[in-house]
N, C-alpha and C positions, 0 to 999 in steps of 0.2 A: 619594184624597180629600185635598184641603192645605184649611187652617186656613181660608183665603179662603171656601171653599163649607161651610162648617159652620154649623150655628143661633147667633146671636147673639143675645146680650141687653144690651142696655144700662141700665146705673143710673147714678143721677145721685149722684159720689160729693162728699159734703158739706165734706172736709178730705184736701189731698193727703196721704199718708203719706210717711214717710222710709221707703222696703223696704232691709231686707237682709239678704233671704233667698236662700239657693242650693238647689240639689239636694243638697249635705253635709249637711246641716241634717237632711234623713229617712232615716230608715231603714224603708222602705216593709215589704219584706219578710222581714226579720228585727227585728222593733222590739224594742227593751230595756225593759225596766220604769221607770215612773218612781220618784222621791221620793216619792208620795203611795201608797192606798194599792191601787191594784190597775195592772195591767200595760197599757202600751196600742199600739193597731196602728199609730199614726203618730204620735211623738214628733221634739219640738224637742230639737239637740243641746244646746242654749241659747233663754234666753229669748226672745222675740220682743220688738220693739218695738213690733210693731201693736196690743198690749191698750189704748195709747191712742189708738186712732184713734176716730171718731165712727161709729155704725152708720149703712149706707147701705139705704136700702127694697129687698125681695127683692119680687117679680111676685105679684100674683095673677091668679087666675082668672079669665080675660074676662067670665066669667058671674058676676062678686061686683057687688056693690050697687056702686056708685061713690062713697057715703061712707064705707066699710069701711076705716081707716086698714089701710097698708103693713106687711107685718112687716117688719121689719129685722133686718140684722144685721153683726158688726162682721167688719175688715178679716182681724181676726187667727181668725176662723171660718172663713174660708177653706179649700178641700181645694187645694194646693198638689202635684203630680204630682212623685213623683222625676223630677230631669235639667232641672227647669222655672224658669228662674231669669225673675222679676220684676223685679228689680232697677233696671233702665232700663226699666219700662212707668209713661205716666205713667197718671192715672188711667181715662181715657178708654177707653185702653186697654188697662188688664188686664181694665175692665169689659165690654168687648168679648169677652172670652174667657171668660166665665162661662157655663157652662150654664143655659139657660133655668128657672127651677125648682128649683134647686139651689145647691149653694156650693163647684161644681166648677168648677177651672180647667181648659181645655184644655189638651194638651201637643202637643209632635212626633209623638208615639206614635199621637194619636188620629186614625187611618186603618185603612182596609178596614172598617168598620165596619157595612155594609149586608148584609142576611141574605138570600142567593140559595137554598137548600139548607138543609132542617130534618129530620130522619129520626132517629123512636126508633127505637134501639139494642138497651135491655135493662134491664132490673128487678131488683134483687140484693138481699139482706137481710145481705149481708156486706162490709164493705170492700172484704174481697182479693179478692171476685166482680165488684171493677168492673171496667170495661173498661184494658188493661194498654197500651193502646199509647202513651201518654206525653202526649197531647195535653192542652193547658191546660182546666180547667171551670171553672166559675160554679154557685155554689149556692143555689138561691131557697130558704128556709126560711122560716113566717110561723104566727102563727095561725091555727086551722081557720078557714077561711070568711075569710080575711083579701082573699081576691079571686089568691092564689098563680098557678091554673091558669091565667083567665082573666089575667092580666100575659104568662106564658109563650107564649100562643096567641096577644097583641096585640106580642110579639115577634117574632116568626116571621112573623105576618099569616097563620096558618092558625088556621080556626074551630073545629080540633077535634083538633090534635094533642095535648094537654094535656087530658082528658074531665076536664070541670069537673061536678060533683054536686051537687045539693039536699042531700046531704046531709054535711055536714063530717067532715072524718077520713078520709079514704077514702082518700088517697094514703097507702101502707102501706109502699113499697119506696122503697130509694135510683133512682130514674130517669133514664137517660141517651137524652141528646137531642142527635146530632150535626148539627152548625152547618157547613155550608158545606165538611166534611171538612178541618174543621180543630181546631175548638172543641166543647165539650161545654156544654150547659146541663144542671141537675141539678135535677129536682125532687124536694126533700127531702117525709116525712110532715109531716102539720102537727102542733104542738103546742096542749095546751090544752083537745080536746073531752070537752066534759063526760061525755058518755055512754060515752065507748072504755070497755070493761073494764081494769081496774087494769093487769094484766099486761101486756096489750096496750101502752097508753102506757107502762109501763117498758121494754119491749124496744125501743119506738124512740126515745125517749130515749138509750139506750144505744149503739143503734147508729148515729143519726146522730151523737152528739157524739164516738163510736169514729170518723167520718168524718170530722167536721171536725179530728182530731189528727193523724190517720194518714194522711190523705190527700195525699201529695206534690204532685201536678199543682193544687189546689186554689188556683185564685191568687186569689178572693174569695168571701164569704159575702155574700148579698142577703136582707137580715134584712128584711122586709115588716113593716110596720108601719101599721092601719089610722086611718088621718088625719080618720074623720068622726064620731069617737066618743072619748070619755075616756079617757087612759091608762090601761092594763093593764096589772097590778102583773106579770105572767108574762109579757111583753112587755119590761117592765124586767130582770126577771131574766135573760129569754133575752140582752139585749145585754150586761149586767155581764159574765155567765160569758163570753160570746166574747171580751170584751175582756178578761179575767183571764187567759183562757189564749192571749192572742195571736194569736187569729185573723183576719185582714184580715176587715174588715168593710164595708160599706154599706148604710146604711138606707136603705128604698124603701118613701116611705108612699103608701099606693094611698087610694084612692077620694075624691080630691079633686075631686071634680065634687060631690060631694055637700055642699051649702051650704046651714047652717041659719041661720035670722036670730035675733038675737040678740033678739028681744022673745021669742022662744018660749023662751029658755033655754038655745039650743045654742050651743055654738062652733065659731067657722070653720076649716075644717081648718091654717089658717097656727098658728092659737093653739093647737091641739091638738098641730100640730108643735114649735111654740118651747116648750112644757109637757113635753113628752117631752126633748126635747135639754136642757133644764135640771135634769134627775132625772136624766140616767144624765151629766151632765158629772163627775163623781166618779170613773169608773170610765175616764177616758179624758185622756192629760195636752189632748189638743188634740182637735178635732171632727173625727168619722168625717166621711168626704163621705155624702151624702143628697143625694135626688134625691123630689121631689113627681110622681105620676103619677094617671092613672084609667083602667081598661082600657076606657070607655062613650067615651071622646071622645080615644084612645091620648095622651093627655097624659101626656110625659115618654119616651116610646116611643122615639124619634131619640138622646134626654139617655142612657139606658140602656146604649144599641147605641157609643155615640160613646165613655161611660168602661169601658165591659166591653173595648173595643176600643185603648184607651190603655193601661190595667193587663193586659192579651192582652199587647201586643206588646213592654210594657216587661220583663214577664215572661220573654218567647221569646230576648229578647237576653241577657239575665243568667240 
């Protein structure tokens, strides 16, 4: 796959920036803590210049009202891919290499990315019980009922590799799901349901977050985050701690097909997103990449597959 046949988006950017930024600049997978005061997964070696740039509108939903002002957002929000240098793109086109939906840049990296081959593996309730043979995984974690299952089965394009339930908390085990005989997706327990027994939520609490420290091959966490309803103070927490303890993260807020109108009192999922990313900005020197999706109309499905596949293969070489 080259960069030419990949999804583009175009934004229309309001103020050219002066870039200058390299791939030295990140330390994707060993990030250092910043000056402030919690640790983060993608830090600037230095400051950026882009915090003065003017925000450019991010896409919505074909199905939004058409007076529904654009969320925006600025240059220096950007997720920028270790080895990706901008520097000489003018604006035109680095806005060409933005993922649809998101505030992902494409890289080199981002190839092979189409899912031929989907087969669980195995279920473990221990680390060292997961599968040993070294391949890179992906780890969906999210809110009970956050729509987890049904993301993983709109990845794949099978209707029931992932058994999604009426009823939330059900996924109990760490889950391995091999990709193509190459990759692993992981569906993590969910966090948060009210009724689990006390016990019950402490033991996987412990042992997914036993996973996300211990786990070597783990080259991202896919923290789910639902997009059609008011931030969730336990939603917040789950990202602070990932970014305290340095674990590559990407937020994947699901159910954006779901659009309330504003006379009833709801808000559209853009403003539910930019409400979350400005309460966990504390916990992070610069913004995780995110990716807006809905598993009812696979929005965001190609966006997923294209950076799970860029962070895969920039992993496989280092």
């Amino acid at each position: 796959m080259i960069l030419a046949q990949l999804p583009r988006f175009h934004l229309s950017i309001l103020a050219r920036p002066s870039f200058s930024l390299s791939s030295s600049q990140f330390n994707f997978l060993n990030p250092k803590p910043p000056v402030t005061v919690a640790r983060t997964l993608f830090s600037f070696a230095s400051k950026s210049n882009l915090a003065t740039v003017e925000p450019i509108p991010l896409p919505v939903s074909e199905s939004s009202d058409l007076d529904d002002a654009p969320v925006e957002i600025s240059l220096d929000k950007l997720f920028i891919p270790p080895e990706t240098d901008v520097s000489g793109d003018d604006p035109a086109s680095l806005t060409a290499r933005i993922l649809k939906g998101s505030n992902i840049v494409l890289s080199k990296y981002a190839r092979d990315a189409q899912v031929v081959q989907a087969d669980y593996v195995k279920s473990s309730v221990k680390t060292e019980d997961c599968p040993a043979d070294g391949l890179p995984e992906f780890a969906l974690v999210g809110r009970s009922n956050v729509g987890k299952s049904s993301l993983l089965n709109s990845l794949v394009r099978r209707k029931r590799l992932a058994l999604t339930s009426k009823k939330p908390g059900k996924t109990q085990c760490i889950n391995h799901f091999r990709i193509n005989d190459k990759w692993y997706l992981v569906d993590l327990p969910g966090y948060g349901y009210a009724s689990a027994p006390h016990e019950l939520k402490q033991d996987w609490n412990k042992f997914t977050k036993d996973y996300f420290l211990n786990r070597s091959t783990l080259v991202s966490v896919f923290l789910l985050v639902d997009a059609s309803i008011p931030v969730k103070q336990i939603d917040l927490d789950y990202a602070s701690w990932l970014g305290q303890n340095q674990v590559p993260m990407t937020m994947i807020f699901t159910k954006c097909d779901k659009r309330k109108k504003k006379k009833n009192g709801g808000k559209r999922p853009e403003e539910n997103i930019k409400e979350f990313q400005d309460l966990i900005q504390g916990f992070f020197e610069t913004t995780p990449p995110w990716i807006m999706t809905s598993s009812v109309t696979n929005q965001g499905r190609d966006e997923i597959l294209l950076h799970m596949a860029q962070l895969r293969n920039y992993w496989l070489k280092h």
